[in-house]
Rosetta silent file (secondary structure, phi, psi, omega in degrees, C-alpha in Angstrom):
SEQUENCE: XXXXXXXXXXXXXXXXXXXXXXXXXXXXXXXXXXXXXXXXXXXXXXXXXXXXXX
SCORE:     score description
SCORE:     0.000 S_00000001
   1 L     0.000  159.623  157.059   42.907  -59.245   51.973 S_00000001
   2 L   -67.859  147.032  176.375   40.517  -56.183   52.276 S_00000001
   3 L  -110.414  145.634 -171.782   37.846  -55.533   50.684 S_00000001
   4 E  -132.980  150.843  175.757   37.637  -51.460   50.643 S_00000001
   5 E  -147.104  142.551 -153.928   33.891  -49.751   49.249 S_00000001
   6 E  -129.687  129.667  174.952   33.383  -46.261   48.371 S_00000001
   7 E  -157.281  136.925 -177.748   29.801  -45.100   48.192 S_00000001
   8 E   -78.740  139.006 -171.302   28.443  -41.890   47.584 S_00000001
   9 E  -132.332  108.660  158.157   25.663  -41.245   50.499 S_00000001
  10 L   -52.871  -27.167 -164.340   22.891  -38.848   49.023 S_00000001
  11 L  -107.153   -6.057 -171.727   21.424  -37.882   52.292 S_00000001
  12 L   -94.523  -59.695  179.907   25.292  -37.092   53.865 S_00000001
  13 L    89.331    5.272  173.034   26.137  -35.679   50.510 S_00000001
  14 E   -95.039 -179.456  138.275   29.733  -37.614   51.529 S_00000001
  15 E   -89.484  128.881  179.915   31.428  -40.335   50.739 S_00000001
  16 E   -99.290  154.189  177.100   31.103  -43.211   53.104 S_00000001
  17 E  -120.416  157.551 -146.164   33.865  -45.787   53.217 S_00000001
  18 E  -137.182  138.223  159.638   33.166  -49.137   53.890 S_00000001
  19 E  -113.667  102.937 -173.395   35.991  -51.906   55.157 S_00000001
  20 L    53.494   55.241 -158.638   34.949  -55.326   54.748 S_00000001
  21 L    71.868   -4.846 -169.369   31.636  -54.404   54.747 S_00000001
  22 E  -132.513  130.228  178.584   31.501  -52.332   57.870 S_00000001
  23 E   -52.332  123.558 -162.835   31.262  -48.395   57.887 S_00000001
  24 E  -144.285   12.310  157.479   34.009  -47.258   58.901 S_00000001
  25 E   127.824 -176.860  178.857   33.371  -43.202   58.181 S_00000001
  26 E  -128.124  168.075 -176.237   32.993  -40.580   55.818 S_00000001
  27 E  -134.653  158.221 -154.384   34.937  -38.069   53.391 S_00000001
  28 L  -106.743    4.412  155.980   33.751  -35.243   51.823 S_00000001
  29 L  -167.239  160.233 -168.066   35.215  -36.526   48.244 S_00000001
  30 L   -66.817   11.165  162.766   35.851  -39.758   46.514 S_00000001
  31 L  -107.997  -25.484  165.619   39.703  -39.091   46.388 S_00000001
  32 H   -79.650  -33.422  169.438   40.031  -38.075   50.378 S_00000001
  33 H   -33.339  -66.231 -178.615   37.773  -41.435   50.643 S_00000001
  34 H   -73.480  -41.511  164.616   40.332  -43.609   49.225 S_00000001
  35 H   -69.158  -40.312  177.535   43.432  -42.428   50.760 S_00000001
  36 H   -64.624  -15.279  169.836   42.005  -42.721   54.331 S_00000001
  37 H   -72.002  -67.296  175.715   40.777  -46.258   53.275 S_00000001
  38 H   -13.795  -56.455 -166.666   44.435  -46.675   51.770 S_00000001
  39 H   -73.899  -57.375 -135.253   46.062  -45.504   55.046 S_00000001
  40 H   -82.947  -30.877  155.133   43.785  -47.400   57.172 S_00000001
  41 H   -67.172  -36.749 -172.063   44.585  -50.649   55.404 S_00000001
  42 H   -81.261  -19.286  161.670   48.687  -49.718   55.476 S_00000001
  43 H   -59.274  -63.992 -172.355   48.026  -49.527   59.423 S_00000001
  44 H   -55.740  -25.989 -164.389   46.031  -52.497   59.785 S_00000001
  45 H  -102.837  -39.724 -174.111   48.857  -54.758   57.666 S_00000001
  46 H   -52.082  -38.868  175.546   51.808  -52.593   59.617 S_00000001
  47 L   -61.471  169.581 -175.238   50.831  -53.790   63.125 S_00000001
  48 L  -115.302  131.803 -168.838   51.903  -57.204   63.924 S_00000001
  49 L   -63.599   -9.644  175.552   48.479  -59.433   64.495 S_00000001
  50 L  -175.262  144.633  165.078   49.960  -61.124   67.862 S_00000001
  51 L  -116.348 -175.088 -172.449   53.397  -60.760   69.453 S_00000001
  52 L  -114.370  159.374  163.685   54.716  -63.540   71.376 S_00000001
  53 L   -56.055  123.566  156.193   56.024  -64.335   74.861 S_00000001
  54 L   -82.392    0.000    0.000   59.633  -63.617   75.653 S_00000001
């Protein structure tokens, strides 16, 4: 699974979001945060992780 982290960044004045530990950008509120983490997870699970030879 993911791990998804939401942190408020004082010197940004954003939210940064954080995927598995690694920054992965920022939103300008904690509810735009979380859906682009959201979608960014429902991507990440949609692709398929290898396809195979035909």
């Amino acid at each position: 699974m993911y791990r998804k982290m939401i942190v408020y960044d004082r010197k940004t004045r954003d939210f940064a979001m954080y995927l598995n530990g690694e920054l992965v950008g920022y939103a300008p509120t904690y509810l735009e945060a979380e859906a682009a983490l959201n979608q960014l997870v429902y991507e990440l699970l949609s692709k398929p992780a290898f396809q195979t030879a035909a």
